[in-house]
C-alpha positions in Angstrom: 224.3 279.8 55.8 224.1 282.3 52.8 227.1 282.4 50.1 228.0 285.9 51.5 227.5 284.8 54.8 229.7 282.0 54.4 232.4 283.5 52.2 232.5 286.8 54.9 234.7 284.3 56.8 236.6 282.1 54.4 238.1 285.1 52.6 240.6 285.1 55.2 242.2 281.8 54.1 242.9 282.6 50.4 244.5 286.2 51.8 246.8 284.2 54.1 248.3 282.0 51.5 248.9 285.2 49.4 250.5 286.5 52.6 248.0 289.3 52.9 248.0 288.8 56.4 247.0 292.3 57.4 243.6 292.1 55.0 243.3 288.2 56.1 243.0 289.7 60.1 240.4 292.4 58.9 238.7 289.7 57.4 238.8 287.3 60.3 237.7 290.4 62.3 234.7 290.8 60.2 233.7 287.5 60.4 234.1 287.5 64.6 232.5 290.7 64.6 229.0 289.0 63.7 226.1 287.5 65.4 226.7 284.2 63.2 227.8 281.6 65.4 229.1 279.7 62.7 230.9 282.4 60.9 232.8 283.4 64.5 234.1 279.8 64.6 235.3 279.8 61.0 236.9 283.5 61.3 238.1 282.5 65.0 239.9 279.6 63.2 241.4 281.6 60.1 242.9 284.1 62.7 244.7 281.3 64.6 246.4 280.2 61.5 246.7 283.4 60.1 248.4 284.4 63.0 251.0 281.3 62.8 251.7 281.7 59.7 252.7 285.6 59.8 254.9 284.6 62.8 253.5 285.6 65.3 253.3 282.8 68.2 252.0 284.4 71.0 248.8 286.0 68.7 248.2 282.5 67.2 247.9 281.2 70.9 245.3 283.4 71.9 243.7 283.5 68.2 243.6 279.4 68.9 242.7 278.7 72.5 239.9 281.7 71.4 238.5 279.7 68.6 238.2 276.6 71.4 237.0 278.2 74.2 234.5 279.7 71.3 233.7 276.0 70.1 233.6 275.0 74.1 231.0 277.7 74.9 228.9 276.4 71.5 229.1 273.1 72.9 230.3 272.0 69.1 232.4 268.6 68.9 236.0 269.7 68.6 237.6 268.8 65.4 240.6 267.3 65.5 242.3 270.1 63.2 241.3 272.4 65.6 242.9 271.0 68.3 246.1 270.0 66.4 246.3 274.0 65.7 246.1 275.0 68.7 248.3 272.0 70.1 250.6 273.5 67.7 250.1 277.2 68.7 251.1 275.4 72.8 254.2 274.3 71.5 255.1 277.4 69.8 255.2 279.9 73.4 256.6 276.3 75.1 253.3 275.4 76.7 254.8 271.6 75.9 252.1 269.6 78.8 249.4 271.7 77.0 250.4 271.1 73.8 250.8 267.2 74.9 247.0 267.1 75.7 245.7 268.9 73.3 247.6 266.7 70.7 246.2 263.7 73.1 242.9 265.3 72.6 243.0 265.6 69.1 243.9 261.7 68.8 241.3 260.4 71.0 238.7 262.8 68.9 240.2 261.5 65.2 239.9 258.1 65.8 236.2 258.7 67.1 235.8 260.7 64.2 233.6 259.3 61.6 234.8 261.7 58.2 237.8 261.8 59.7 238.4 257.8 59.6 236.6 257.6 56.3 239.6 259.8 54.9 242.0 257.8 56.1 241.2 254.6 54.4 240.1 257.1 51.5 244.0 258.6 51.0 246.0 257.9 54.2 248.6 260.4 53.3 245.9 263.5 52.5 243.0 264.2 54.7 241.7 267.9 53.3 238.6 267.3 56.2 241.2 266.3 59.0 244.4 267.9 57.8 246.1 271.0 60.2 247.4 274.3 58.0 249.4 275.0 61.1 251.4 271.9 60.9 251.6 271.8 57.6 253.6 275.1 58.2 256.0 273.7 60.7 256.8 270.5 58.5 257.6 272.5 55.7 260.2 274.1 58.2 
């Protein structure tokens, strides 16, 4: 992936934490909108927390269960972020058995997860490669 490429995509995190959510979307669009397969999964994932974090459940639900059935179709591992986000998103429109096996999911995928161990015996109470914005969000509640 080229810098521009690459930061086409991330752009919409930093525009989320300023609260920019309307530029973070366009910027999530633009990143969906390519043929990069890698970008779509990375904008696909911003717009899910995006979404969540603006307050709006039911878009973050479909932004999230988008950005797996997008990882699905890949055939990419999940990552357990991922699936904590959109177990998250579940709960949020009261899908609680979804949200149960997703978070089931994401368990059972963390503790196969190589980087994702290695963090935990690294700094058990941070895990930047493992850690979910979305629940960070609803802790902070």
């Amino acid at each position: 992936l080229g810098i521009a490429v690459l930061l086409l995509a991330t752009t919409a995190w930093p525009l989320m934490k300023l609260r920019r959510y309307d530029e973070a979307r366009r910027a999530a669009a633009e990143g969906i909108a390519t043929d990069d397969p890698r970008q779509r999964e990375i904008a696909l994932n911003a717009l899910c927390a995006v979404e969540f974090e603006a307050g709006r459940d039911d878009a973050s639900y479909v932004a999230c269960k988008r950005a797996m059935d997008n990882a699905k179709t890949l055939g990419n591992e999940q990552d357990p972020a991922d699936l904590m986000n959109f177990a998250e998103a579940s709960r949020s429109v009261f899908k609680l058995d979804e949200a149960e096996r997703i978070d089931r999911e994401a368990s059972e995928v963390a503790t196969a997860c190589p980087r994702c161990a290695r963090s935990r015996t690294i700094a058990p109470r941070v895990r930047p490669t493992c850690a979910s914005p979305i629940a960070t969000r609803t802790a902070a509640r």
